[in-house]
Every structure is written in C-alpha cells, then in structure tokens.
CHARMM-style PDB file with segment names, atoms N, HN, CA, C and O in Angstrom:
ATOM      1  N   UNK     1       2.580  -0.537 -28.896  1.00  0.00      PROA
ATOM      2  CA  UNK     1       1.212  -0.547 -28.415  1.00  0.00      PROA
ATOM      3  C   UNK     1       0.972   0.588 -27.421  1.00  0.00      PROA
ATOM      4  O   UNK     1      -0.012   1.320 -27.310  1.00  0.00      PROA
ATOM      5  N   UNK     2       2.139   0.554 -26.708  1.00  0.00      PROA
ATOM      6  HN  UNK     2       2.938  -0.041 -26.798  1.00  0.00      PROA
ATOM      7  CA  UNK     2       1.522   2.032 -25.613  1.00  0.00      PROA
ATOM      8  C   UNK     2       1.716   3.445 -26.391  1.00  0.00      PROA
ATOM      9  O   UNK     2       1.030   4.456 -26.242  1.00  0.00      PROA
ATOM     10  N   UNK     3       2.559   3.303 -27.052  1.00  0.00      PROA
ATOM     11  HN  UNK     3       3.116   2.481 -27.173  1.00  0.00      PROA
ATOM     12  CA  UNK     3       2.329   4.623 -28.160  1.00  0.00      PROA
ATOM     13  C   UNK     3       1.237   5.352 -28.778  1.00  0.00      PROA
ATOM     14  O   UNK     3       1.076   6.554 -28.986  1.00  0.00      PROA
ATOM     15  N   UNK     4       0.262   3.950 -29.112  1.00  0.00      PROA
ATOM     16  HN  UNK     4       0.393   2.973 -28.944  1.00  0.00      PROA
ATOM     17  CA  UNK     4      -0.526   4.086 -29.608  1.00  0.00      PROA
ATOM     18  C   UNK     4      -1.762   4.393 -29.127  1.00  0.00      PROA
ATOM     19  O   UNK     4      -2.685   4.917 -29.749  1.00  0.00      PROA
ATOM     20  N   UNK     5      -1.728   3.898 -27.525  1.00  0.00      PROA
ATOM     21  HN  UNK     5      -0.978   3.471 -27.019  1.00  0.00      PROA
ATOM     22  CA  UNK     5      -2.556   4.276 -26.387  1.00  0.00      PROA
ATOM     23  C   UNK     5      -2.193   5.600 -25.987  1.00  0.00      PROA
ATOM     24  O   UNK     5      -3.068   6.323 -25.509  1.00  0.00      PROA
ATOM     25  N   UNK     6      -0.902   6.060 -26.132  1.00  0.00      PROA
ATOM     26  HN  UNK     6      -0.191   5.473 -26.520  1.00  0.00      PROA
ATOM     27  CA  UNK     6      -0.642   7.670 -25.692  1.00  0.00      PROA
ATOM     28  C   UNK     6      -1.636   8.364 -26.716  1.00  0.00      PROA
ATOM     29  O   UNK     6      -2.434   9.145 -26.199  1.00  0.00      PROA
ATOM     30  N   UNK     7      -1.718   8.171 -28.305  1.00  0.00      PROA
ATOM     31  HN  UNK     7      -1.069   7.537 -28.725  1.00  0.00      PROA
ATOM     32  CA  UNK     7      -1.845   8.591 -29.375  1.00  0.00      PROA
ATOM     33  C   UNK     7      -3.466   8.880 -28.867  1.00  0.00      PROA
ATOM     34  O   UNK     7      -4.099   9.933 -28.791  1.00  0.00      PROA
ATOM     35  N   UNK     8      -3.747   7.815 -28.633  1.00  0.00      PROA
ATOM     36  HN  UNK     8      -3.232   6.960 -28.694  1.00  0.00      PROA
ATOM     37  CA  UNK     8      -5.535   7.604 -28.712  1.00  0.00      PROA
ATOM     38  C   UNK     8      -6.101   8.394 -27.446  1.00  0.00      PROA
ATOM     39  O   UNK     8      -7.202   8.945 -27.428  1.00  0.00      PROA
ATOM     40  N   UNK     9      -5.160   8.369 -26.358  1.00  0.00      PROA
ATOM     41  HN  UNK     9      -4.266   7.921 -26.373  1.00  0.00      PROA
ATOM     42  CA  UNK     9      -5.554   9.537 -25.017  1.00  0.00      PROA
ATOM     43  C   UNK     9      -5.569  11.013 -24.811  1.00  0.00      PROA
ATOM     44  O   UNK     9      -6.165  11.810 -24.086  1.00  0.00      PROA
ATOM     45  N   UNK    10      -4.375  11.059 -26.049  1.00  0.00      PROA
ATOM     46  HN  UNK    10      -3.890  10.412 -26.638  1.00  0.00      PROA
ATOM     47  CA  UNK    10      -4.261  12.710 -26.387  1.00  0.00      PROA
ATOM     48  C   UNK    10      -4.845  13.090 -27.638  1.00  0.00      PROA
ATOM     49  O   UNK    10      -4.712  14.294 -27.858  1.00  0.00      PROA
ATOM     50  N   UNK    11      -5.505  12.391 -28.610  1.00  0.00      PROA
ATOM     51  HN  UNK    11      -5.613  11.413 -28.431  1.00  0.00      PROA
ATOM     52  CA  UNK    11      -6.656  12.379 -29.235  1.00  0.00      PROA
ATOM     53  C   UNK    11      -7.735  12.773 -28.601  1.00  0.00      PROA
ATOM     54  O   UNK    11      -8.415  13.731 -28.970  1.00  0.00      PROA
ATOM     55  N   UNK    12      -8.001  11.989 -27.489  1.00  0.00      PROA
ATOM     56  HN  UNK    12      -7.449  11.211 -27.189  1.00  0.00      PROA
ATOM     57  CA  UNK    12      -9.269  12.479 -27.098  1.00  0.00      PROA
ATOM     58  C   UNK    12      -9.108  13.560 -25.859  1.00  0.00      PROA
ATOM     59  O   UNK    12     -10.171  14.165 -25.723  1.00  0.00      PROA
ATOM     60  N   UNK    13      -8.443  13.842 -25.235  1.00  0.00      PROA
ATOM     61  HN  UNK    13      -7.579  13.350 -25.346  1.00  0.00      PROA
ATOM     62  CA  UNK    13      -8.413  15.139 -24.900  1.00  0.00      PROA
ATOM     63  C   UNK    13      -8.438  16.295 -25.293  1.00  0.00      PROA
ATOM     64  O   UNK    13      -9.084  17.208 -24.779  1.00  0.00      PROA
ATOM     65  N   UNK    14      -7.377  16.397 -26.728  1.00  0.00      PROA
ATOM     66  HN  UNK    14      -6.852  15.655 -27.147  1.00  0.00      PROA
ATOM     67  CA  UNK    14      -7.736  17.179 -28.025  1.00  0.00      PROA
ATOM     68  C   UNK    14      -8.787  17.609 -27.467  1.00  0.00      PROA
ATOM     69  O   UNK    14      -9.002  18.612 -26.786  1.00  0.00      PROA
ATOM     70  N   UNK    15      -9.806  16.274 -28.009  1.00  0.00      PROA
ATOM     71  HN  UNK    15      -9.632  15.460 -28.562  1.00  0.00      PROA
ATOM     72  CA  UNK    15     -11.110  16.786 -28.514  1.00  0.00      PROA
ATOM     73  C   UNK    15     -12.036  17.144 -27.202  1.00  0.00      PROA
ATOM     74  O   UNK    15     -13.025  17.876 -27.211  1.00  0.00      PROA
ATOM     75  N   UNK    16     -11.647  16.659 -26.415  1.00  0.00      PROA
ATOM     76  HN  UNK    16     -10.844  16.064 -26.408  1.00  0.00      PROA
ATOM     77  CA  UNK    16     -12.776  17.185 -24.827  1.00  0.00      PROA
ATOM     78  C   UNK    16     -12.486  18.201 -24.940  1.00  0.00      PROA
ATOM     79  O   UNK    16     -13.472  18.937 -24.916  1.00  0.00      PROA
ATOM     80  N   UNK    17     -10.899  19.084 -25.155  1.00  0.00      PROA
ATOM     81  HN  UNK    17     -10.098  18.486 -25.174  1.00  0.00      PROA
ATOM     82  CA  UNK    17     -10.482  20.403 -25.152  1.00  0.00      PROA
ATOM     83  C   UNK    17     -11.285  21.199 -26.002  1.00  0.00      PROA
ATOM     84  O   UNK    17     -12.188  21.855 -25.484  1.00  0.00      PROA
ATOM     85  N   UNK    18     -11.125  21.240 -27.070  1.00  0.00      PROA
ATOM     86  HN  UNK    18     -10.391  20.706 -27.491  1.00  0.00      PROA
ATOM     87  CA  UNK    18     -12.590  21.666 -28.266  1.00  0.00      PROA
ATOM     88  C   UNK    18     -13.460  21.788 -27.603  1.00  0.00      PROA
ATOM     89  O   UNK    18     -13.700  22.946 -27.263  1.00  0.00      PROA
ATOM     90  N   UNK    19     -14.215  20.875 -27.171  1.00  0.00      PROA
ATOM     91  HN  UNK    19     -14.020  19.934 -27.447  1.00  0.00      PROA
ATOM     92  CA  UNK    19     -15.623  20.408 -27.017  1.00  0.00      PROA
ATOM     93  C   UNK    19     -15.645  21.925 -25.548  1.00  0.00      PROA
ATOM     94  O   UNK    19     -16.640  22.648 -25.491  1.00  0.00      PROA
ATOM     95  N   UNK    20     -14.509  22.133 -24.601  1.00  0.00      PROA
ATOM     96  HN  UNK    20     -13.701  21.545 -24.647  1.00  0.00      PROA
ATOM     97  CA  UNK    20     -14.718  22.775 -23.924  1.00  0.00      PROA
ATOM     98  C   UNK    20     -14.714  24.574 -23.929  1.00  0.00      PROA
ATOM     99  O   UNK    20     -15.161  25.402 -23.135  1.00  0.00      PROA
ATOM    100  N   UNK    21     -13.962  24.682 -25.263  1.00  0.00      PROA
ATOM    101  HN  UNK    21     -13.599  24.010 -25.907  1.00  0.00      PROA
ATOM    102  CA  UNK    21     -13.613  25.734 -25.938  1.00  0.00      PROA
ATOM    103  C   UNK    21     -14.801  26.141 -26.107  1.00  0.00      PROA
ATOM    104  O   UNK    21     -15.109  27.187 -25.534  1.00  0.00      PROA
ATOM    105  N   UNK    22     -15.837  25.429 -26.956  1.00  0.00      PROA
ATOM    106  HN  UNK    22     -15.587  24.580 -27.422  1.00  0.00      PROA
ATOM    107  CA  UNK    22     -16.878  25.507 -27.692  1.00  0.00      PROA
ATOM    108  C   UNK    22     -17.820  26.006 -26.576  1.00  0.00      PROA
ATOM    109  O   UNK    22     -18.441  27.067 -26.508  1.00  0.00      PROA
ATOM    110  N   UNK    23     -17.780  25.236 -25.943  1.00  0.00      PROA
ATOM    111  HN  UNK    23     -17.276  24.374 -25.999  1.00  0.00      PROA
ATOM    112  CA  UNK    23     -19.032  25.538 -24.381  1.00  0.00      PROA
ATOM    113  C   UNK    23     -18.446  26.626 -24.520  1.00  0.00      PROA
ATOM    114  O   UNK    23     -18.963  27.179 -25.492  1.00  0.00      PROA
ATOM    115  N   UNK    24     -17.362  27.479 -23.939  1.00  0.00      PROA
ATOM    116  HN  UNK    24     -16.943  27.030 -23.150  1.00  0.00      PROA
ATOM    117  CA  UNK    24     -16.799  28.287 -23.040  1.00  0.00      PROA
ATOM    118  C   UNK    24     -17.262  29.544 -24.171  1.00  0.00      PROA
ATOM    119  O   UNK    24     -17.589  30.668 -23.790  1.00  0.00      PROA
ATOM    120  N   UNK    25     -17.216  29.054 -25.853  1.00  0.00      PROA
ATOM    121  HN  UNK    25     -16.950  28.140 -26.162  1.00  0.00      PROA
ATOM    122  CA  UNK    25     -17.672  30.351 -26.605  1.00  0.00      PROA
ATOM    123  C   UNK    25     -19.167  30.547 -26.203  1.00  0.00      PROA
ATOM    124  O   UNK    25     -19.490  31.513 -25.511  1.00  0.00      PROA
ATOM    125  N   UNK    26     -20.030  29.681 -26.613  1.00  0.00      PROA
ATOM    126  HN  UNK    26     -19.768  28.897 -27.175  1.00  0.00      PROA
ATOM    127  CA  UNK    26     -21.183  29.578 -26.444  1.00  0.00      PROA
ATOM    128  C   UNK    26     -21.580  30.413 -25.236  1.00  0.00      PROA
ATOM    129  O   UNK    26     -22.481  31.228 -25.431  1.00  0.00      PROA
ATOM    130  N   UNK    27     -20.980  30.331 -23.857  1.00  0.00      PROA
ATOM    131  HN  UNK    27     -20.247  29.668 -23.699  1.00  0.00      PROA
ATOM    132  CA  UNK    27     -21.586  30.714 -22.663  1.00  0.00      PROA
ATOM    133  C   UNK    27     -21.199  32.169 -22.663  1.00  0.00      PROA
ATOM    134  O   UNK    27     -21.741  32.883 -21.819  1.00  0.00      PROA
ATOM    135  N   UNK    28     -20.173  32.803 -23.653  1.00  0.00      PROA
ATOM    136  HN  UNK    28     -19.733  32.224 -24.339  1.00  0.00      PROA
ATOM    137  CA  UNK    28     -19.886  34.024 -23.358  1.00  0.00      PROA
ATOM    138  C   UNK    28     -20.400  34.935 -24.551  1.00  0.00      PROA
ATOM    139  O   UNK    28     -20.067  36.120 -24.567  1.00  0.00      PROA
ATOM    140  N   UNK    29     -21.351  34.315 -25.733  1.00  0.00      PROA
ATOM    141  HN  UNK    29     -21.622  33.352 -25.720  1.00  0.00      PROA
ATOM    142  CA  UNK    29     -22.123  34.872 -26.413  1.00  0.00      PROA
ATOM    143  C   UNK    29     -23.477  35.095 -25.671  1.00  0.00      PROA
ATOM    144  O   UNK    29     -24.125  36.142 -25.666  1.00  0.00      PROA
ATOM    145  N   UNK    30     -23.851  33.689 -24.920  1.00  0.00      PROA
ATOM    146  HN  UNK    30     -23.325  32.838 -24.924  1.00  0.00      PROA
ATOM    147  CA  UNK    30     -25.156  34.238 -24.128  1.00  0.00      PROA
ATOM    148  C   UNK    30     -24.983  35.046 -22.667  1.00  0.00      PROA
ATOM    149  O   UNK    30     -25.962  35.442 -22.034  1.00  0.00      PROA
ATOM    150  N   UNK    31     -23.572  35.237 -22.214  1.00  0.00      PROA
ATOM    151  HN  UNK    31     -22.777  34.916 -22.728  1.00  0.00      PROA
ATOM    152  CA  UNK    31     -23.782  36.000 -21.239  1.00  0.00      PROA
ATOM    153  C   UNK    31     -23.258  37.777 -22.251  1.00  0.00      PROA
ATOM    154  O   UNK    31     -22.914  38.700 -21.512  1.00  0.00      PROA
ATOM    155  N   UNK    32     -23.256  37.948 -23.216  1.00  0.00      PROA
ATOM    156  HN  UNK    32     -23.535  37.198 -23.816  1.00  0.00      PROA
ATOM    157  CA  UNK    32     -23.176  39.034 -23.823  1.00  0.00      PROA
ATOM    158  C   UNK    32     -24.796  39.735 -24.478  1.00  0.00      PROA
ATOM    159  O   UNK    32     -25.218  40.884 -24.604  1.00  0.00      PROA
ATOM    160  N   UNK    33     -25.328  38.438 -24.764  1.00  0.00      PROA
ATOM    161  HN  UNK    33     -24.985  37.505 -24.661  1.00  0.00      PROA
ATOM    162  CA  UNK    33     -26.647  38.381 -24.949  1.00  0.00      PROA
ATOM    163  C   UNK    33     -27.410  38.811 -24.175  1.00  0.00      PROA
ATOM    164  O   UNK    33     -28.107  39.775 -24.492  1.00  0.00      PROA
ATOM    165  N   UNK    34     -27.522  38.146 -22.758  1.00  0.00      PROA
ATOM    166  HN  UNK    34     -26.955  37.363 -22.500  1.00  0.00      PROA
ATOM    167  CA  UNK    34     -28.129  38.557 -21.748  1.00  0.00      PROA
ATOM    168  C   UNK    34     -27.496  40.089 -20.757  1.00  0.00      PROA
ATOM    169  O   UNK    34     -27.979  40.672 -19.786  1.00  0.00      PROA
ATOM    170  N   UNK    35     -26.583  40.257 -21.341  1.00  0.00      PROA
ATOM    171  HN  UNK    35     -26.191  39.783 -22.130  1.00  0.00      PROA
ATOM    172  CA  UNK    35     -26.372  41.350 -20.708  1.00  0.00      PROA
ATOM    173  C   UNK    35     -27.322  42.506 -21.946  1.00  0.00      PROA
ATOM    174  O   UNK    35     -28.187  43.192 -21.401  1.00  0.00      PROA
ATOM    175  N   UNK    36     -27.215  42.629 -22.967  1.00  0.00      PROA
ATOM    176  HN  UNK    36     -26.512  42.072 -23.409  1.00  0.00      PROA
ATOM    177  CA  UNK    36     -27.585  43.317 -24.303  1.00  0.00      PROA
ATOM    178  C   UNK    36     -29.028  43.589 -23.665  1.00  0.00      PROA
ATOM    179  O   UNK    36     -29.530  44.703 -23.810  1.00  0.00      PROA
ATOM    180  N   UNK    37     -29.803  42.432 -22.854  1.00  0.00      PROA
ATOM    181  HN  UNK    37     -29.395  41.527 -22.736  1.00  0.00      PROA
ATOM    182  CA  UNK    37     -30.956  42.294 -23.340  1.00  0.00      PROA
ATOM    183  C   UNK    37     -31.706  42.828 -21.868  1.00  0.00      PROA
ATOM    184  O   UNK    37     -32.905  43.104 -21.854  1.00  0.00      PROA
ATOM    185  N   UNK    38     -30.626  42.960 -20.335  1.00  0.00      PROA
ATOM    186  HN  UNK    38     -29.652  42.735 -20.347  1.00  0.00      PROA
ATOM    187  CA  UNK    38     -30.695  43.432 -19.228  1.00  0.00      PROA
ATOM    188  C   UNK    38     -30.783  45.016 -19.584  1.00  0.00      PROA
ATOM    189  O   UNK    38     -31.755  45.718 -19.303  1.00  0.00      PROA
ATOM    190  N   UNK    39     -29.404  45.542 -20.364  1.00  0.00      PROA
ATOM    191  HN  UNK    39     -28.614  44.971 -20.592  1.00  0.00      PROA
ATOM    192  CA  UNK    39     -29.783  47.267 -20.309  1.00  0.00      PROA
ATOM    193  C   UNK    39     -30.826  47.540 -21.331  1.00  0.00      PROA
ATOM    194  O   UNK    39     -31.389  48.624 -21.177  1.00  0.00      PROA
ATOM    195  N   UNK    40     -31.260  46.749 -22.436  1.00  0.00      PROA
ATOM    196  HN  UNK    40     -30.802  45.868 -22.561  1.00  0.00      PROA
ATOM    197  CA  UNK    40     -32.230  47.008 -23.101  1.00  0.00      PROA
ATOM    198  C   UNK    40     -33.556  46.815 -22.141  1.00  0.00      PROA
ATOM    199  O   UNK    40     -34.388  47.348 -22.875  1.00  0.00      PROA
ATOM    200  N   UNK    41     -34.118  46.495 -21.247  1.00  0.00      PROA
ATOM    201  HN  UNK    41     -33.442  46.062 -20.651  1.00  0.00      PROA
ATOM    202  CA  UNK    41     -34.928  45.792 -20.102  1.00  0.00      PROA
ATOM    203  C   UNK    41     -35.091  47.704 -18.768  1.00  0.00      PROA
ATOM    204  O   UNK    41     -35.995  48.346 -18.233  1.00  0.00      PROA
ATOM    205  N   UNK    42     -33.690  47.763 -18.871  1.00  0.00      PROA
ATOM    206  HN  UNK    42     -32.956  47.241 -19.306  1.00  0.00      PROA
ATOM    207  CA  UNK    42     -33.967  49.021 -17.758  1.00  0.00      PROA
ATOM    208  C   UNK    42     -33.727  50.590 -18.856  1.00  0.00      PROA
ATOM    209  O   UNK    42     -33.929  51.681 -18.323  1.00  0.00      PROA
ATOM    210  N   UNK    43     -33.375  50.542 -20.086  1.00  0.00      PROA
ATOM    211  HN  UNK    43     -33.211  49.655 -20.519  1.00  0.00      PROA
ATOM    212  CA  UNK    43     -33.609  51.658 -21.145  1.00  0.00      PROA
ATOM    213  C   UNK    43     -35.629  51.448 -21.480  1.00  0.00      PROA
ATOM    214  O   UNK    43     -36.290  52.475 -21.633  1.00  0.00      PROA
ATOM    215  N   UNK    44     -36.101  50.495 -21.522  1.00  0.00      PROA
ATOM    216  HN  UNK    44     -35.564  49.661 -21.398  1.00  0.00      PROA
ATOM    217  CA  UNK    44     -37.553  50.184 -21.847  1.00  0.00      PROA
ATOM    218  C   UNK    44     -38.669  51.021 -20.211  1.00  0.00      PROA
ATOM    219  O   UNK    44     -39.643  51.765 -20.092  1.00  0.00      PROA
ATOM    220  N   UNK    45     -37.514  50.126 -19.107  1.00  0.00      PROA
ATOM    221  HN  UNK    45     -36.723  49.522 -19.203  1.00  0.00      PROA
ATOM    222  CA  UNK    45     -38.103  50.608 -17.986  1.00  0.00      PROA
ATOM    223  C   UNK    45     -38.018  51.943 -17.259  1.00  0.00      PROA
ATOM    224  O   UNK    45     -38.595  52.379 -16.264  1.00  0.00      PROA
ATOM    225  N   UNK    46     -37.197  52.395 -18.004  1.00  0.00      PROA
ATOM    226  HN  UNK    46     -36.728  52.041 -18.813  1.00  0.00      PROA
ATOM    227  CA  UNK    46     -37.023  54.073 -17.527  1.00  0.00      PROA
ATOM    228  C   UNK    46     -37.857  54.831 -18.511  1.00  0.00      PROA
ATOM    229  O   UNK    46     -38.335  55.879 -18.077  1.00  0.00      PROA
ATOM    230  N   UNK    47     -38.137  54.499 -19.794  1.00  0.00      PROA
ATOM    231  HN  UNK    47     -37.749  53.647 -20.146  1.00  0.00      PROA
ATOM    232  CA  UNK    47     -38.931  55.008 -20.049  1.00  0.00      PROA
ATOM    233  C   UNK    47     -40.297  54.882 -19.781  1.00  0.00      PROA
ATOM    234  O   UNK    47     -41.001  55.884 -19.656  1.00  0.00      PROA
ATOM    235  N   UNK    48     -40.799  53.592 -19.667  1.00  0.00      PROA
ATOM    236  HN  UNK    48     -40.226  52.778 -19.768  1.00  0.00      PROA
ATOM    237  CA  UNK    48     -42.228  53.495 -19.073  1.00  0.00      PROA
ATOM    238  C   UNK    48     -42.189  54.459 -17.809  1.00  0.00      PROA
ATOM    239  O   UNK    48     -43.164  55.211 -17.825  1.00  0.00      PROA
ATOM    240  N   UNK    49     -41.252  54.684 -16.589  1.00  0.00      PROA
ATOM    241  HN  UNK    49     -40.460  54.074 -16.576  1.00  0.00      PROA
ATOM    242  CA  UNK    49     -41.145  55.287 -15.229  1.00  0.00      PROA
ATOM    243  C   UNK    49     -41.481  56.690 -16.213  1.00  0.00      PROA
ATOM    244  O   UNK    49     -42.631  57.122 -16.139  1.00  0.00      PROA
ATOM    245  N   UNK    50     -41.013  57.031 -16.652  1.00  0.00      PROA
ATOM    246  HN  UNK    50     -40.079  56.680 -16.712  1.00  0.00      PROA
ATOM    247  CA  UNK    50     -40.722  58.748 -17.192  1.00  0.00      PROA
ATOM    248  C   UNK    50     -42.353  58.841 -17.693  1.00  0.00      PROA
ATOM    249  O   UNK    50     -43.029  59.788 -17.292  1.00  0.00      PROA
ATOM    250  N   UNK    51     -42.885  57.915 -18.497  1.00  0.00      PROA
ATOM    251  HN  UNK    51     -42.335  57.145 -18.822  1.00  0.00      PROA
ATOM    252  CA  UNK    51     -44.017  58.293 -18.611  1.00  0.00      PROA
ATOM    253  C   UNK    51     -45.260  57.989 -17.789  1.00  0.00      PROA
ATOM    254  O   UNK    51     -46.360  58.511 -17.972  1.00  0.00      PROA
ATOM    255  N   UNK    52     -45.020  57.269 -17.050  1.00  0.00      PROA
ATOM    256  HN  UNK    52     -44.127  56.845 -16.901  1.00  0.00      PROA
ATOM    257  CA  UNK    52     -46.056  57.023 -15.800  1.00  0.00      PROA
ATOM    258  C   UNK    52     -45.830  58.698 -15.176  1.00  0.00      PROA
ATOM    259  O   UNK    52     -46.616  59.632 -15.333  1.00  0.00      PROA
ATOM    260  N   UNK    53     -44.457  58.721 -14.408  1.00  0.00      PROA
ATOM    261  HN  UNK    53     -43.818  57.962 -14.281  1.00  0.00      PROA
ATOM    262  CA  UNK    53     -44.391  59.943 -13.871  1.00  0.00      PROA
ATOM    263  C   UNK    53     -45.052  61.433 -14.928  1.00  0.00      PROA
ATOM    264  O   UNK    53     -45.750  62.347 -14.488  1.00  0.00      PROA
ATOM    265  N   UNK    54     -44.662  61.302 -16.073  1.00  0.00      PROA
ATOM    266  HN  UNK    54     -44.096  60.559 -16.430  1.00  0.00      PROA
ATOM    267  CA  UNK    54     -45.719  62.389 -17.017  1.00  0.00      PROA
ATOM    268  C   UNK    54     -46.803  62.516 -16.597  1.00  0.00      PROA
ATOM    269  O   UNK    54     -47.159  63.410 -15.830  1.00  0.00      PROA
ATOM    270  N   UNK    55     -47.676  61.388 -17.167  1.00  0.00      PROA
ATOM    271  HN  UNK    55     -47.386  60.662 -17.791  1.00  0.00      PROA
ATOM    272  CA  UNK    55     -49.161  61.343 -17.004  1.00  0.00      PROA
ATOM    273  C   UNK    55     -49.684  61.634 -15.504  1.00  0.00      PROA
ATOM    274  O   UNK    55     -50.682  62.311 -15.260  1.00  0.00      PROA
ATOM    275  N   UNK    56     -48.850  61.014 -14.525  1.00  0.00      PROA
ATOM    276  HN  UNK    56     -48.038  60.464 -14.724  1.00  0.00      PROA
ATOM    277  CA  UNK    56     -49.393  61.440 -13.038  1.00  0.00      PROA
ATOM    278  C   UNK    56     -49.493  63.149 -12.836  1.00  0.00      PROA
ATOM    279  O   UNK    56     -50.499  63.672 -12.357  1.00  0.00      PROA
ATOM    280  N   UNK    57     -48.338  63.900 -13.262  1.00  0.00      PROA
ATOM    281  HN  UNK    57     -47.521  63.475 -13.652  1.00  0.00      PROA
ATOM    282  CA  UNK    57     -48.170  65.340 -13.456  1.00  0.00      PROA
ATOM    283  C   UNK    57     -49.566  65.779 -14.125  1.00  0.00      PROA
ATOM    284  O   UNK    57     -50.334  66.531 -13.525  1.00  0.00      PROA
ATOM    285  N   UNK    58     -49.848  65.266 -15.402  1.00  0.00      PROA
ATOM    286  HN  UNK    58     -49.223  64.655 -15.889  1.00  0.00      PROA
ATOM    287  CA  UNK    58     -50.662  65.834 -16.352  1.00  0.00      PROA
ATOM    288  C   UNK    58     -52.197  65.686 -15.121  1.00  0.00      PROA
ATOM    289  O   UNK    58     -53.112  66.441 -14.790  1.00  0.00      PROA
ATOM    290  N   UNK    59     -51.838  64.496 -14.825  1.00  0.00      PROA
ATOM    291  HN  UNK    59     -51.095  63.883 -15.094  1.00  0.00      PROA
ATOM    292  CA  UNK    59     -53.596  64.395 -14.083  1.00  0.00      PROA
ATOM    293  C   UNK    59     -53.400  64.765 -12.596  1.00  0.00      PROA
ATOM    294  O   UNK    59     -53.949  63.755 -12.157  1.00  0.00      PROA
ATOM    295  N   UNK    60     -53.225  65.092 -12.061  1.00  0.00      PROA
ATOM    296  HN  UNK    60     -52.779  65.913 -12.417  1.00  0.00      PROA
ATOM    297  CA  UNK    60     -52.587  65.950 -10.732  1.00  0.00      PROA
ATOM    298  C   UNK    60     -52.950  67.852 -11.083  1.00  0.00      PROA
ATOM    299  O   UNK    60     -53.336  68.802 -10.403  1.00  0.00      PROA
ATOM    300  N   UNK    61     -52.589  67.648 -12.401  1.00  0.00      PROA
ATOM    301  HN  UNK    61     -52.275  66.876 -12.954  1.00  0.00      PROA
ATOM    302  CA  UNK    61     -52.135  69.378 -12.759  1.00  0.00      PROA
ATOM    303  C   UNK    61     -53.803  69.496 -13.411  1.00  0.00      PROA
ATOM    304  O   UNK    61     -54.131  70.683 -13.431  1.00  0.00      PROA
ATOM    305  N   UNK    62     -54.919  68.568 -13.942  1.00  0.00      PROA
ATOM    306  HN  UNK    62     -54.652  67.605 -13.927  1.00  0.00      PROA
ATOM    307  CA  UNK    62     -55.691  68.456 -14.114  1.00  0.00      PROA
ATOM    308  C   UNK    62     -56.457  68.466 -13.129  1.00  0.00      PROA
ATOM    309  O   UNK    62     -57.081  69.523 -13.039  1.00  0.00      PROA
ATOM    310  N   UNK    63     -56.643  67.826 -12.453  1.00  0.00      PROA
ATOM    311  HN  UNK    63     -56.137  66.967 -12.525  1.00  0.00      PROA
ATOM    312  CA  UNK    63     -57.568  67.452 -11.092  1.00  0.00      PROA
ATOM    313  C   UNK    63     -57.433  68.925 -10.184  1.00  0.00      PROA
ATOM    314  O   UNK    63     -58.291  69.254  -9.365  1.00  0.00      PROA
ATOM    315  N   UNK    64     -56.603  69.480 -10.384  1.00  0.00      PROA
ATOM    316  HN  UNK    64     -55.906  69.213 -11.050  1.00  0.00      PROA
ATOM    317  CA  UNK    64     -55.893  71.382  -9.507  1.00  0.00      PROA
ATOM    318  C   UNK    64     -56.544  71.818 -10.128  1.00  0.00      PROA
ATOM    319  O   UNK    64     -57.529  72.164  -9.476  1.00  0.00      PROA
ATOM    320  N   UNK    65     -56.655  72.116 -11.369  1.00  0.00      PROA
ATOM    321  HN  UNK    65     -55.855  71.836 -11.899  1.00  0.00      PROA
ATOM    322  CA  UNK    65     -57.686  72.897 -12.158  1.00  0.00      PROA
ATOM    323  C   UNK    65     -58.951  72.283 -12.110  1.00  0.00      PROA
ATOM    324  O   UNK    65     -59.449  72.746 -11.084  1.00  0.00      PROA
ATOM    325  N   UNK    66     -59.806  71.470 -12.646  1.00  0.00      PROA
ATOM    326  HN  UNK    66     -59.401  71.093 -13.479  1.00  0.00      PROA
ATOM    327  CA  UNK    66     -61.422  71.475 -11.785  1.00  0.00      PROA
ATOM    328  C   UNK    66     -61.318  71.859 -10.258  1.00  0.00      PROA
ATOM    329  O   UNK    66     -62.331  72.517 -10.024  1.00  0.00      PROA
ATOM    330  N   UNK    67     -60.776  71.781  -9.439  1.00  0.00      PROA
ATOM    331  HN  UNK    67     -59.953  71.246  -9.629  1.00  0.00      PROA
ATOM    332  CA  UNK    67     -60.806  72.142  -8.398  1.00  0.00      PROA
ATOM    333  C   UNK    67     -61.309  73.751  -7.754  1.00  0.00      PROA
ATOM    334  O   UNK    67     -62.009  74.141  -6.819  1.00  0.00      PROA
ATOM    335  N   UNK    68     -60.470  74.402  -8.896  1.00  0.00      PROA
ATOM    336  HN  UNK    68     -59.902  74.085  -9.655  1.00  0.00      PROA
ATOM    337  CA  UNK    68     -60.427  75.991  -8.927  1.00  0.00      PROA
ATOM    338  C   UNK    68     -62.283  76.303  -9.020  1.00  0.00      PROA
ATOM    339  OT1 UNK    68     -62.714  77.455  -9.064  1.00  0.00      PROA
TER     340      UNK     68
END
C-alpha cells in the first residue's frame, strides 16, 4: 500500500513538473514576443522622429524663404 502511495505522489509531481515546464515554455515565447514587438515599437519610432525632424527642416527652410 505505501508503494503505491509513493507511485501515486511521484505521478503527480511528474505531472506538476510538466505542467511547470509548459508555463516556463509559454513565458519565454511571450517574453521573446514582447521583446520582437519592443524593437519593432522603437524601429517604427525612430522613424516617425526622422520624419517629424524632416518636415520641421522642410518648413523652417520654407518659412526662411517667404521671409526673404
């Protein structure tokens, strides 16, 4: 009988073990995810900066000329 209670305790640790494996994949696909999706976030935002900074040039370099 206690054999069988060893059997049935390391059964289910087994499986908590799995079960923790599984989390542990899961959390390191979405922290790969969220990293993917952070430099995609500041590659988007450097370009919006680059073109804000354009257009300010263009209308700066505009506004100098009516001026003349």
């Amino acid at each position: 009988m206690e054999r069988v209670r060893n059997i049935d305790e390391y059964m289910e640790i087994i499986t908590k073990l799995r079960k923790a494996k599984y989390q542990v994949e899961v959390a390191e696909s979405l922290k790969e995810y969220c990293t993917d999706l952070i430099q995609e976030i500041k590659y988007r935002f450097n370009i919006a900066t680059s073109e804000i900074v354009k257009l300010a040039s263009e209308i700066m370099l505009n506004d100098s000329k009516k001026q003349r």
